[in-house]
TORKOL-4160 file (C-alpha; in steps of 0.2 Angstrom, whole numbers, padded with zeros to 4 digits, m for minus):
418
<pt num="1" X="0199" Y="m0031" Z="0436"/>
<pt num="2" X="0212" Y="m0033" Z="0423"/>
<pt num="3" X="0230" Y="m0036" Z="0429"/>
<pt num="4" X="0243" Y="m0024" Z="0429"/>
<pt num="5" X="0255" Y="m0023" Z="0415"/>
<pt num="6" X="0272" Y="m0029" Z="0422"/>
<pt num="7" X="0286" Y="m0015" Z="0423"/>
<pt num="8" X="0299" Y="m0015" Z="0411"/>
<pt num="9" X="0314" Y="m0023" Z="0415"/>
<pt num="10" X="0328" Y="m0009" Z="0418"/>
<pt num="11" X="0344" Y="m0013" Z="0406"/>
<pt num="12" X="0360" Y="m0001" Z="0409"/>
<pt num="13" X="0371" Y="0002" Z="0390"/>
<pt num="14" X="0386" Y="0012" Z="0393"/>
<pt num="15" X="0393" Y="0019" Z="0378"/>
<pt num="16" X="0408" Y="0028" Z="0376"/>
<pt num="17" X="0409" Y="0041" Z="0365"/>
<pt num="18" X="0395" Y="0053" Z="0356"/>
<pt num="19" X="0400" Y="0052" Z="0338"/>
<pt num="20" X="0391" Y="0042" Z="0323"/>
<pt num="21" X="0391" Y="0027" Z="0330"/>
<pt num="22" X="0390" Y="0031" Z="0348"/>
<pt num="23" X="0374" Y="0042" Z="0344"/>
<pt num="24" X="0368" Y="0027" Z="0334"/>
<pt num="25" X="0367" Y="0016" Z="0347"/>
<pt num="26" X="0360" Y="0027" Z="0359"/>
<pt num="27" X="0343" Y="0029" Z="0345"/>
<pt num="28" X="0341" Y="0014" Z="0339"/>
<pt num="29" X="0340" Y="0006" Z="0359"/>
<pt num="30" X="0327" Y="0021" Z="0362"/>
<pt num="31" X="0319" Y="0016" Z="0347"/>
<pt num="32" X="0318" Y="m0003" Z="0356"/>
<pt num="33" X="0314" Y="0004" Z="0375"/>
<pt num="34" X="0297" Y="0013" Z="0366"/>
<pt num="35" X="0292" Y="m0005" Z="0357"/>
<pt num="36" X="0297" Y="0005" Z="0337"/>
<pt num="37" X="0306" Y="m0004" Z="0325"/>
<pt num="38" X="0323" Y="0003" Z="0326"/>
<pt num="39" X="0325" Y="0019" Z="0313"/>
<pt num="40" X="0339" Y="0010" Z="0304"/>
<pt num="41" X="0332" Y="m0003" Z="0302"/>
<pt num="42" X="0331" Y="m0007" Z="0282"/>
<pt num="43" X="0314" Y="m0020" Z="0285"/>
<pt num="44" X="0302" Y="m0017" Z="0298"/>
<pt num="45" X="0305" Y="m0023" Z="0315"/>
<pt num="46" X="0289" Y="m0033" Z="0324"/>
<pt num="47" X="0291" Y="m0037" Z="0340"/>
<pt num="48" X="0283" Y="m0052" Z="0347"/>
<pt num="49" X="0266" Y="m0052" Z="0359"/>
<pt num="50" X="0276" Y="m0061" Z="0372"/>
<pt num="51" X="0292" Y="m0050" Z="0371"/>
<pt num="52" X="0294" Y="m0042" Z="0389"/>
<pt num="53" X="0295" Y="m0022" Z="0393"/>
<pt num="54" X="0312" Y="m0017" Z="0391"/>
<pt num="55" X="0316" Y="0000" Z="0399"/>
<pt num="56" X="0337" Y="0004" Z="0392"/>
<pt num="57" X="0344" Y="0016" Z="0405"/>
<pt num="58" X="0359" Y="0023" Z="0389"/>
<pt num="59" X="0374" Y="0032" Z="0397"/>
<pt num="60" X="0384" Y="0044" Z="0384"/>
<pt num="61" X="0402" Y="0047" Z="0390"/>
<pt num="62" X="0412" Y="0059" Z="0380"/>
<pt num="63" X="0428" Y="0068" Z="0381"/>
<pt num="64" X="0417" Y="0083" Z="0371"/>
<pt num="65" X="0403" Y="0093" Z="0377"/>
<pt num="66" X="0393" Y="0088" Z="0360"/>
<pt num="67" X="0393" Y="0083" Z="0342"/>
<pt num="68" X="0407" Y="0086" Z="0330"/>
<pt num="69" X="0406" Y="0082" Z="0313"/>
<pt num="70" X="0420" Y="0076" Z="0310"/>
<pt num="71" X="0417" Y="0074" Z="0292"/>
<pt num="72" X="0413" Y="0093" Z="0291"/>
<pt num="73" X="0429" Y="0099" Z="0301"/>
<pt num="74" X="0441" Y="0103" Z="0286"/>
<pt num="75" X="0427" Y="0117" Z="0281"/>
<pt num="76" X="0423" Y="0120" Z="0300"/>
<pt num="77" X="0443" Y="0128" Z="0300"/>
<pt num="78" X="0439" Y="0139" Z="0285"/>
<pt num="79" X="0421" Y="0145" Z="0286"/>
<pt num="80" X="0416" Y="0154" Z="0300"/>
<pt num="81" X="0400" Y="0153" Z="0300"/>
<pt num="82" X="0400" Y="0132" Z="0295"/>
<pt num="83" X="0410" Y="0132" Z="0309"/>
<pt num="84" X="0396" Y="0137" Z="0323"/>
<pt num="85" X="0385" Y="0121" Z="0316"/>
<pt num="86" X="0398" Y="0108" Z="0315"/>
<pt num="87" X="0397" Y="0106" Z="0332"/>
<pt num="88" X="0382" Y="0102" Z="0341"/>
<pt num="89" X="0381" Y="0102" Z="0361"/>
<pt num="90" X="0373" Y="0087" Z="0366"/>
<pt num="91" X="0361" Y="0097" Z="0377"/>
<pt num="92" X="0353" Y="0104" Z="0363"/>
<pt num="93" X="0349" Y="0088" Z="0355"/>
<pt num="94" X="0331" Y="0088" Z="0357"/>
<pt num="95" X="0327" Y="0071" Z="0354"/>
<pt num="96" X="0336" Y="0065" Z="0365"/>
<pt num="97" X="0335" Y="0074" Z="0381"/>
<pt num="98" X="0324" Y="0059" Z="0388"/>
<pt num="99" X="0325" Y="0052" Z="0404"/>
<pt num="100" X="0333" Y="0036" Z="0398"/>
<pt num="101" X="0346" Y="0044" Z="0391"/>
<pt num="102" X="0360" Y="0053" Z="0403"/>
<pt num="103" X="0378" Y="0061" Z="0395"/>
<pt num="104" X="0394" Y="0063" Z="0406"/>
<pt num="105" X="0406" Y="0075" Z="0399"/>
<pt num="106" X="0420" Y="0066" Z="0404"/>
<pt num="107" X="0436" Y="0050" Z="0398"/>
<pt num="108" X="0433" Y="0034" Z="0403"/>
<pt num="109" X="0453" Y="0028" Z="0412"/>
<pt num="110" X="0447" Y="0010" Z="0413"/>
<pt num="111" X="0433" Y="m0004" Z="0408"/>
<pt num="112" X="0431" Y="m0019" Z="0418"/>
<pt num="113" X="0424" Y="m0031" Z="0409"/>
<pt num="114" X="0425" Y="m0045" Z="0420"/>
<pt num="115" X="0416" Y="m0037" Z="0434"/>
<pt num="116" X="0405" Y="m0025" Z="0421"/>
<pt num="117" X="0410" Y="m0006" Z="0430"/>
<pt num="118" X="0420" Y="0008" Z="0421"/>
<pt num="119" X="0430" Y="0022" Z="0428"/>
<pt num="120" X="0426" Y="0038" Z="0421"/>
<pt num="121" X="0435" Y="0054" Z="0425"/>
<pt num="122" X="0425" Y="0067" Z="0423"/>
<pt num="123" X="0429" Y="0084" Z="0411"/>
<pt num="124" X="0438" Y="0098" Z="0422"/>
<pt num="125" X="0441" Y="0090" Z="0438"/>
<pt num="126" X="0446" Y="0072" Z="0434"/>
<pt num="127" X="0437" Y="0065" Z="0448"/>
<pt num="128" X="0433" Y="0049" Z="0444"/>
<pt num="129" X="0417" Y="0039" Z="0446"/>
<pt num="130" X="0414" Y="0022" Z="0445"/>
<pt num="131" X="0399" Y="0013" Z="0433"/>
<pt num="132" X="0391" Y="m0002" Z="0433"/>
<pt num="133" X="0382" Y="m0005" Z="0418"/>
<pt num="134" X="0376" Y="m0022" Z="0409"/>
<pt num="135" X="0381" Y="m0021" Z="0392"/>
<pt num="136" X="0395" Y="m0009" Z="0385"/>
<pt num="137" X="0399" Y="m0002" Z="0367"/>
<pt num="138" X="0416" Y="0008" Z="0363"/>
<pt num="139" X="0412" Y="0020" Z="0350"/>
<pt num="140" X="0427" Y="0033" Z="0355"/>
<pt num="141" X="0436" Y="0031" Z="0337"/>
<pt num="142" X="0452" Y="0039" Z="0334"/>
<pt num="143" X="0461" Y="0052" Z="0344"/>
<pt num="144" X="0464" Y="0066" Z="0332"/>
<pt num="145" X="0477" Y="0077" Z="0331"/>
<pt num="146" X="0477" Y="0096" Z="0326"/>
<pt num="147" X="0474" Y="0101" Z="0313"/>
<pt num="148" X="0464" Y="0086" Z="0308"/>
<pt num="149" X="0452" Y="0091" Z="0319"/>
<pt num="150" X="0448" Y="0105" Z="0332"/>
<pt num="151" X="0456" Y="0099" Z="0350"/>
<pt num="152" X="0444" Y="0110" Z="0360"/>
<pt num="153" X="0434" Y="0101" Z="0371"/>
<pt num="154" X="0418" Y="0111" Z="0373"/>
<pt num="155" X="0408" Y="0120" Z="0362"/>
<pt num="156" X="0414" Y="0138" Z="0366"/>
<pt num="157" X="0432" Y="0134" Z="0368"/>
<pt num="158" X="0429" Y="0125" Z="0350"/>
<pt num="159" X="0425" Y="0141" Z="0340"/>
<pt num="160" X="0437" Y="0151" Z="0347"/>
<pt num="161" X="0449" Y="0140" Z="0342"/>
<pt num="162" X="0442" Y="0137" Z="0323"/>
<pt num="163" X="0440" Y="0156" Z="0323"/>
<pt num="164" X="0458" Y="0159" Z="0328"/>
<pt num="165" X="0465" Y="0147" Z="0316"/>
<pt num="166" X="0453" Y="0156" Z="0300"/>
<pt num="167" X="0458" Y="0174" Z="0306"/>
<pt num="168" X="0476" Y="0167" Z="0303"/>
<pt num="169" X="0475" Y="0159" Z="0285"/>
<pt num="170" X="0464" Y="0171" Z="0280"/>
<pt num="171" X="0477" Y="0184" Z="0282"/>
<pt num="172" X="0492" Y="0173" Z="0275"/>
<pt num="173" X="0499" Y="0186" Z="0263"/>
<pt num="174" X="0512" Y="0173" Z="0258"/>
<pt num="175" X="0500" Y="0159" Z="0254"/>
<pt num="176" X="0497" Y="0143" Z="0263"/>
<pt num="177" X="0506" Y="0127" Z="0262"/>
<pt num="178" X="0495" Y="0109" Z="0266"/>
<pt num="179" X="0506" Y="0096" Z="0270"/>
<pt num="180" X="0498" Y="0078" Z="0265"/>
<pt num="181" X="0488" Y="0071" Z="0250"/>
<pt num="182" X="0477" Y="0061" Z="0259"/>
<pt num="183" X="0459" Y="0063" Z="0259"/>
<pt num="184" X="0462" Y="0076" Z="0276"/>
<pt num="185" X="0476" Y="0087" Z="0267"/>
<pt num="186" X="0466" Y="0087" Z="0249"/>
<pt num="187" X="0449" Y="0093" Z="0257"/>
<pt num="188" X="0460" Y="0104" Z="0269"/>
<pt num="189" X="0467" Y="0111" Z="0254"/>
<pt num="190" X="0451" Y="0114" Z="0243"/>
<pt num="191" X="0440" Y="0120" Z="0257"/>
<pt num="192" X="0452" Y="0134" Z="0260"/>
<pt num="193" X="0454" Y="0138" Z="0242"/>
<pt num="194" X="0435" Y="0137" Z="0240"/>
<pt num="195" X="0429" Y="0149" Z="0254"/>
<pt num="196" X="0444" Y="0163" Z="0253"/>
<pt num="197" X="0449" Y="0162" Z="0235"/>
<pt num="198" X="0461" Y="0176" Z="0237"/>
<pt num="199" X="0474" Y="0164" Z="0246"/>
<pt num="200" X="0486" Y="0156" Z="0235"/>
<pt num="201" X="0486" Y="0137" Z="0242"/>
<pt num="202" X="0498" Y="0124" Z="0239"/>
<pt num="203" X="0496" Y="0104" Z="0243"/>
<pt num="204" X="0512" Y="0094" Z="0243"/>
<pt num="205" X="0512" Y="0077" Z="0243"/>
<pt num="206" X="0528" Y="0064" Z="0246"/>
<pt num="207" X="0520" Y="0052" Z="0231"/>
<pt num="208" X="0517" Y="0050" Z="0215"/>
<pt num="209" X="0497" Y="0046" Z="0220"/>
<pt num="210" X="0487" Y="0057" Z="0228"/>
<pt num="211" X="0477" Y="0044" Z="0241"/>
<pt num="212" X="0492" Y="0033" Z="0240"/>
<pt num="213" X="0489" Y="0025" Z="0258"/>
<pt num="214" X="0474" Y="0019" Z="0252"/>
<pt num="215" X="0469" Y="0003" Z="0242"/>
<pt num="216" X="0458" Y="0012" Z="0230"/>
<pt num="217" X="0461" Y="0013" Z="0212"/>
<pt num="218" X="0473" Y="0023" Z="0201"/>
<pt num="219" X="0457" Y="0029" Z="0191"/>
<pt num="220" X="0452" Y="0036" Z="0208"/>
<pt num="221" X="0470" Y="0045" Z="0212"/>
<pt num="222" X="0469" Y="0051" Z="0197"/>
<pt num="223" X="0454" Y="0059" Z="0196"/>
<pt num="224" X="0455" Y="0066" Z="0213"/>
<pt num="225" X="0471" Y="0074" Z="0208"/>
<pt num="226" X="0461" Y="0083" Z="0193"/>
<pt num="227" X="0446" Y="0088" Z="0207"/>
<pt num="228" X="0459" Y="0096" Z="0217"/>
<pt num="229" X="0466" Y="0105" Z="0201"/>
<pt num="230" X="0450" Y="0110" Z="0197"/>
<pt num="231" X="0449" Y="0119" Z="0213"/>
<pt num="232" X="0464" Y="0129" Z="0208"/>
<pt num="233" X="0475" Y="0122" Z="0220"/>
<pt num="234" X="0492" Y="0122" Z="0216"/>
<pt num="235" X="0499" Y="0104" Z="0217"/>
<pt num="236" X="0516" Y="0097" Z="0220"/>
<pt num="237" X="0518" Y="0078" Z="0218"/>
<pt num="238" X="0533" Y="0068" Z="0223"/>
<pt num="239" X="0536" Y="0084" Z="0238"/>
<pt num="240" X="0543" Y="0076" Z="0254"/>
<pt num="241" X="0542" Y="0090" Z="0268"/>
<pt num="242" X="0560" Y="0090" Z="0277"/>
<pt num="243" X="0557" Y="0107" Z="0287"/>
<pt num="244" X="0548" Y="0122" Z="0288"/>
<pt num="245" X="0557" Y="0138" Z="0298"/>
<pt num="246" X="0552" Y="0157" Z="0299"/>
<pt num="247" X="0562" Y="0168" Z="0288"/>
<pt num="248" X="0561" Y="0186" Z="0290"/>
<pt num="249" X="0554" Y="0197" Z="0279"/>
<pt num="250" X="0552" Y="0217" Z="0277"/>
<pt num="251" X="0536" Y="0223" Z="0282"/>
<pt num="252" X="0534" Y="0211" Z="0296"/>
<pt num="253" X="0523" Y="0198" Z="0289"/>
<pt num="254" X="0526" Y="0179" Z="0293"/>
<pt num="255" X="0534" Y="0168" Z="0283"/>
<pt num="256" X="0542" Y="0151" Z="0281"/>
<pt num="257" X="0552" Y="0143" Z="0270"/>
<pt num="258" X="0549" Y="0126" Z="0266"/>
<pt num="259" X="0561" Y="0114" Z="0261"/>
<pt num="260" X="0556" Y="0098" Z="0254"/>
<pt num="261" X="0569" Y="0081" Z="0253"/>
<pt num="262" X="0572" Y="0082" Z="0233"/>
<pt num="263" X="0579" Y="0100" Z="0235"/>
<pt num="264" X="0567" Y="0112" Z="0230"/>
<pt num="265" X="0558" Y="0126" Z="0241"/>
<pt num="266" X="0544" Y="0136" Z="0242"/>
<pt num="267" X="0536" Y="0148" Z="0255"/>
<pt num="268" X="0519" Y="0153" Z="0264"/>
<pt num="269" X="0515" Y="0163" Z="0279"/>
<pt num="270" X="0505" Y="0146" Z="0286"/>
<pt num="271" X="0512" Y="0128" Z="0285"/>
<pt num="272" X="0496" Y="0113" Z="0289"/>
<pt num="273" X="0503" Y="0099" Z="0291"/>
<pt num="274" X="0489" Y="0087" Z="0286"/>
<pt num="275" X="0495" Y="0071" Z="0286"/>
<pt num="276" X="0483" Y="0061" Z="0301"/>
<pt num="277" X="0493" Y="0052" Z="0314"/>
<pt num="278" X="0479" Y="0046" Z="0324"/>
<pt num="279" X="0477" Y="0033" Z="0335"/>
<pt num="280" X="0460" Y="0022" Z="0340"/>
<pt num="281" X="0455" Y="0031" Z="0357"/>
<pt num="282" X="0453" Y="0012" Z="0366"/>
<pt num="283" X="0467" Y="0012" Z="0380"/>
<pt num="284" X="0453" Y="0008" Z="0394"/>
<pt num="285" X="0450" Y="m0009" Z="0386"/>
<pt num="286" X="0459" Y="m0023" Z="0392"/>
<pt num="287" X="0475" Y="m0029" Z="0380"/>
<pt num="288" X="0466" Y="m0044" Z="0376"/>
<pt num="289" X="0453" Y="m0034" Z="0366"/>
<pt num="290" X="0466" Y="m0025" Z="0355"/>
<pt num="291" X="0478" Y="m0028" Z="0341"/>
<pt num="292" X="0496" Y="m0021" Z="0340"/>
<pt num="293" X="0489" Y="m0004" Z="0335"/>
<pt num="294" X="0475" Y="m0003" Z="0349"/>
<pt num="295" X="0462" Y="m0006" Z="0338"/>
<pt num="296" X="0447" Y="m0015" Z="0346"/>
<pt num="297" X="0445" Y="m0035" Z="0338"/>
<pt num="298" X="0428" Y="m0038" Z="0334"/>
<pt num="299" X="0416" Y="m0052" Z="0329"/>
<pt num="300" X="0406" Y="m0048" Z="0313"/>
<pt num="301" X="0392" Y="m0046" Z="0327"/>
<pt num="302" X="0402" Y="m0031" Z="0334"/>
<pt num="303" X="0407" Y="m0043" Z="0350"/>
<pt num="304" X="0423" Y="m0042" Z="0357"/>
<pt num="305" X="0433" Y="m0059" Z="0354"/>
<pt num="306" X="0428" Y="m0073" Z="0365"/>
<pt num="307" X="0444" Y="m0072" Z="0376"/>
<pt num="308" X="0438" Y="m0055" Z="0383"/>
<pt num="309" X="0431" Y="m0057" Z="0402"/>
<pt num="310" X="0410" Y="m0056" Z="0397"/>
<pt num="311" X="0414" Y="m0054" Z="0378"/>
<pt num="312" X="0394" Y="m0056" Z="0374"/>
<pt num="313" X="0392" Y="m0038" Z="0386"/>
<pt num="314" X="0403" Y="m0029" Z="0376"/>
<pt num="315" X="0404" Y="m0023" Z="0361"/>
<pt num="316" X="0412" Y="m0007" Z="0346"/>
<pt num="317" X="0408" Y="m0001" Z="0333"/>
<pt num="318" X="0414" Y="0015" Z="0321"/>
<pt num="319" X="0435" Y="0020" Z="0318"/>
<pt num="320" X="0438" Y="0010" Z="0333"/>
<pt num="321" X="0436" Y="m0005" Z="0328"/>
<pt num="322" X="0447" Y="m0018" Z="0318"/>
<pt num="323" X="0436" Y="m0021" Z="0301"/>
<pt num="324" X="0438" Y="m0019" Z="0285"/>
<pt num="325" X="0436" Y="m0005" Z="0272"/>
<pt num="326" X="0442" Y="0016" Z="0274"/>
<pt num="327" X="0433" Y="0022" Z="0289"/>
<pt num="328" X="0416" Y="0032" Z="0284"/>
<pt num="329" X="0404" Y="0039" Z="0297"/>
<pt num="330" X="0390" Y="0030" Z="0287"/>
<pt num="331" X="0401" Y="0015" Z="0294"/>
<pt num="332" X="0401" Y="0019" Z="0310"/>
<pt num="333" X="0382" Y="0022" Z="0309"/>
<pt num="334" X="0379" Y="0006" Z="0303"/>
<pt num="335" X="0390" Y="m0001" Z="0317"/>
<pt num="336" X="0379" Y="0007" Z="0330"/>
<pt num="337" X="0362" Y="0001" Z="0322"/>
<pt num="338" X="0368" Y="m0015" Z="0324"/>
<pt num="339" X="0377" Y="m0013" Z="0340"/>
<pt num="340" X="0358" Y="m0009" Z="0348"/>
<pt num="341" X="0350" Y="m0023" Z="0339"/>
<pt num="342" X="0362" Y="m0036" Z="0344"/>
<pt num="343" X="0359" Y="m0028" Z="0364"/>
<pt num="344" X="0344" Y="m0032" Z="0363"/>
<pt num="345" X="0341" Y="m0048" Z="0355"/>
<pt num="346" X="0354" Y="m0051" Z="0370"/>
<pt num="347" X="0341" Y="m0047" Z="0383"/>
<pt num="348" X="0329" Y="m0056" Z="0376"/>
<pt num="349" X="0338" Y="m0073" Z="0376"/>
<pt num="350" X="0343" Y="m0068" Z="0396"/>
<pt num="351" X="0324" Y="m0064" Z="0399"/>
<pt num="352" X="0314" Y="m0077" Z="0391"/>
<pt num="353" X="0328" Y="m0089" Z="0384"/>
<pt num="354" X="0324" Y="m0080" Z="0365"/>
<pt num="355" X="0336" Y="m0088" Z="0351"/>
<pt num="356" X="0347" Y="m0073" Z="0344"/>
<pt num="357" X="0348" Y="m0065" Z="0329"/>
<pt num="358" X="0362" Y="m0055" Z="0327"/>
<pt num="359" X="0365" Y="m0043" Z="0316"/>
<pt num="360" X="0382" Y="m0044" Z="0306"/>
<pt num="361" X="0395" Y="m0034" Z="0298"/>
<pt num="362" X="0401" Y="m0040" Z="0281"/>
<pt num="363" X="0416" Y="m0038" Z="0271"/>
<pt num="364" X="0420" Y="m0019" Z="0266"/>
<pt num="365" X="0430" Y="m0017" Z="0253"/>
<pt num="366" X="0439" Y="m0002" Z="0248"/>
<pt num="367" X="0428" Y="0013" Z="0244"/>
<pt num="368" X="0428" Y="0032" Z="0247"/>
<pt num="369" X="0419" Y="0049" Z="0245"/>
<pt num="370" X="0427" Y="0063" Z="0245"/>
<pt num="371" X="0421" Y="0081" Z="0244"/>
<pt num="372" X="0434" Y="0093" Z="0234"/>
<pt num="373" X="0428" Y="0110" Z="0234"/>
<pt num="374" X="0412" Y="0113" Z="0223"/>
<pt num="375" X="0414" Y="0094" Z="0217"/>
<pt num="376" X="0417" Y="0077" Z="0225"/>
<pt num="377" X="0422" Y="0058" Z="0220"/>
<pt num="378" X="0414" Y="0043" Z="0226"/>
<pt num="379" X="0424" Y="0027" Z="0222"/>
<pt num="380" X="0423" Y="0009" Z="0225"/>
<pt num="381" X="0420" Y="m0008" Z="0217"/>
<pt num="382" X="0411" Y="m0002" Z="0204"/>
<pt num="383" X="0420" Y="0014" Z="0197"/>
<pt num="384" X="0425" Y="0031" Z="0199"/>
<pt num="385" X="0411" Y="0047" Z="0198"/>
<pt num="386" X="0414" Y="0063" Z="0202"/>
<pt num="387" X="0408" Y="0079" Z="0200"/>
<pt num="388" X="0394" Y="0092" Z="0205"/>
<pt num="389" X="0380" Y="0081" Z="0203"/>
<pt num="390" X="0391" Y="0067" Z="0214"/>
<pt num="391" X="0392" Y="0082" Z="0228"/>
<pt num="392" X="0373" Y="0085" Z="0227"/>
<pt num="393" X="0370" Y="0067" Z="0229"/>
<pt num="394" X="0381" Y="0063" Z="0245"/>
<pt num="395" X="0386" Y="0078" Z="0252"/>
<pt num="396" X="0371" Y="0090" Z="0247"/>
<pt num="397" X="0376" Y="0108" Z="0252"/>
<pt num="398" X="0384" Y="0106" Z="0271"/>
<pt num="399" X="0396" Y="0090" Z="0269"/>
<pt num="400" X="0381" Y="0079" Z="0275"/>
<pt num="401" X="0378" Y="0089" Z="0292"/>
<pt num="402" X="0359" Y="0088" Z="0290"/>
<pt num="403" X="0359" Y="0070" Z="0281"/>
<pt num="404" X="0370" Y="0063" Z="0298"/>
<pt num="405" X="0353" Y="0071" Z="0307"/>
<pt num="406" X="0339" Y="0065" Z="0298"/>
<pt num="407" X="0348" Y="0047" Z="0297"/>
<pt num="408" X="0351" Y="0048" Z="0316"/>
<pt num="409" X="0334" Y="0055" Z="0317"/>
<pt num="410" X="0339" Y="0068" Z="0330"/>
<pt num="411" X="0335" Y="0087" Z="0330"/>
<pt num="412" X="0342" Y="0101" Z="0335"/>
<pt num="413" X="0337" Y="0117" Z="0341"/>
<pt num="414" X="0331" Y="0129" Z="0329"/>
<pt num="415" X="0345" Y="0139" Z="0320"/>
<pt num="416" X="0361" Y="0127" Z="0327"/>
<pt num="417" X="0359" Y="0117" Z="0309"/>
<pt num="418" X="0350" Y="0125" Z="0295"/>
């Protein structure tokens, strides 16, 4: 009789946080655990006839209930009906509700890398749990604040907040006044001009630059300044906000007058502040793993540095962790691809002495596409695009929802993305 197959070797991956990166770990590893070449993978992935079983037990820990696209979230806060799609609970997730995956709505309090177990405080009650697991990957990004992004944690809490906060622009008889020339306040600022065009919107910004935290060029400033333009938002450059404060008004709408640092005014019913003071989500990492800003330090092979307890086990990728270039899901995607690789090629030096081959980051340099109502930019090394036809190409018509799911390779039930 032939001899039994051996059984897989049991391999548990933590992964905090079920975003881009997070979800793209979680994938590529089941891509692995069935013997496929990884779905991100750019070349086909063979493995060898003497490569063991390898079963990877994946355990998703998020603060949310699902999904949120966070690339989508300025048009979720203006768009009802964008808004019930932006956000995907990871129960419906089909292709992965699979017995080697398991999610925990919950916050991890603290990683242990030395001994390899996590404390995680789970969602309502804040009980915490202990984990062990064998190799780890933070993919928890930034923490957010409003309105950046929505703050709800689950799904239904989620779209009443997006709905309250669209009910209240929408009827902003006084205009609305965005804060911040980032790429946050701009698309803030368009999105609401594009999907109630009765509103009078303004976006002030404190420099002479849109975009002027980031290293891209001026032709780029420039022509996002145009876009926004184009989008009939009213601009004002050089516009420092020094306060906002309610002022009465006759027929009992609200209104605020806004006073900016060079003297001049102006009013709406509804002041955004859109300027992002975010910080990396990374306080249950040990000190040693973070720089002054708490972002994770990484090897180009996604490992933390070598003076991390278990370095080799433990791992991030996406917004999180300290690399170059503007953050981009696409990024954080990639990160995640890599992450799952470089886990297994992990295992398989531990199981049959394998020699590694990692997979690396390189170099990003400063690049950027940016959706501006009906148009976008896309900017980098080699020039400056923008319009219509730049939208089609890298947005399509939902701001990459469905492109994040066919890269990811995940669907969803019927009716939560079309």
């Amino acid at each position: 009789m032939p001899s039994a197959s051996p059984a897989p070797v049991t391999v548990k991956v933590l992964v905090a946080g079920g975003s881009y990166a997070g979800l793209s770990v979680a994938v590529n590893l089941l891509d692995l655990n069935r013997g496929a070449s990884p779905r991100m993978n750019w070349e086909p992935f063979v493995a060898e006839k003497d490569w063991p079983l390898i079963k990877f037990d994946i355990t998703i820990v998020d603060e949310r209930d699902g999904f949120l696209h966070i690339v989508g979230a300025p048009l979720a806060l203006a768009d009802t009906e964008y808004s019930k799609k932006a956000w995907v609970p990871f129960k419906d997730m089909m292709d992965l509700q699979d017995e080697n995956v398991t999610f925990v709505h919950g916050s991890l309090s603290r990683v242990d890398c030395a001994t390899k177990k996590a404390t995680i405080l789970q969602h309502g009650t804040g009980e915490p749990t202990v984990l062990d697991y064998d190799y780890f990957c933070a993919a928890t990004g930034y923490r957010r604040v409003w309105p950046v992004v929505p703050q709800s944690l689950t799904y239904q809490e989620y779209l009443e907040e997006t709905q309250a906060h669209i009910q209240k622009v929408a009827g902003a008889k006084h205009g609305v006044l965005v804060v911040g020339g980032g790429a946050v306040g701009i698309e803030m600022a368009a999105e609401l001009k594009l999907t109630m065009s009765h509103l009078k919107v303004t976006l002030a910004h404190s420099r002479d630059k849109l975009l002027s935290s980031e290293g891209l060029s001026d032709e780029c400033k420039d022509v996002s300044l145009d876009l926004v333009k184009d989008a009939n938002v009213n601009v004002l450059m050089n516009h420092r906000l020094e306060s906002h404060k309610p002022i009465e008004t006759t027929d009992g709408s609200v209104k605020y007058s806004a006073k900016f640092t060079n003297g001049e005014q102006t009013e709406a019913s509804v002041v955004i502040v859109g300027v992002s003071h975010s910080i990396p989500a990374t306080d249950f990492l040990p000190a040693s793993a973070l720089d002054e800003e708490g972002k994770v330090k990484i090897r180009s092979n996604l490992m933390l540095p070598s003076e991390v307890p278990n370095a080799s086990f433990h791992f991030c990728a996406g917004d999180a962790a300290k690399w170059s270039g503007i953050k981009r899901c696409g990024g954080a995607m990639r990160g995640g691809h890599l992450v799952a690789m470089n886990i297994h090629q992990l295992v398989l030096q531990d199981l049959i002495g394998h020699s590694p081959v990692y997979g690396e980051l390189e170099e990003i340099p400063p690049m950027i596409v940016m959706a501006v109502g009906k148009k976008a930019v896309a900017s980098g090394p080699h020039g400056t695009n923008s319009g219509t036809d730049v939208m089609d190409k890298f947005f399509g018509n939902d701001l990459y929802l469905s492109g994040c799911w066919k890269w990811l390779g995940i669907r969803v039930r019927e009716g939560l993305h079309s």
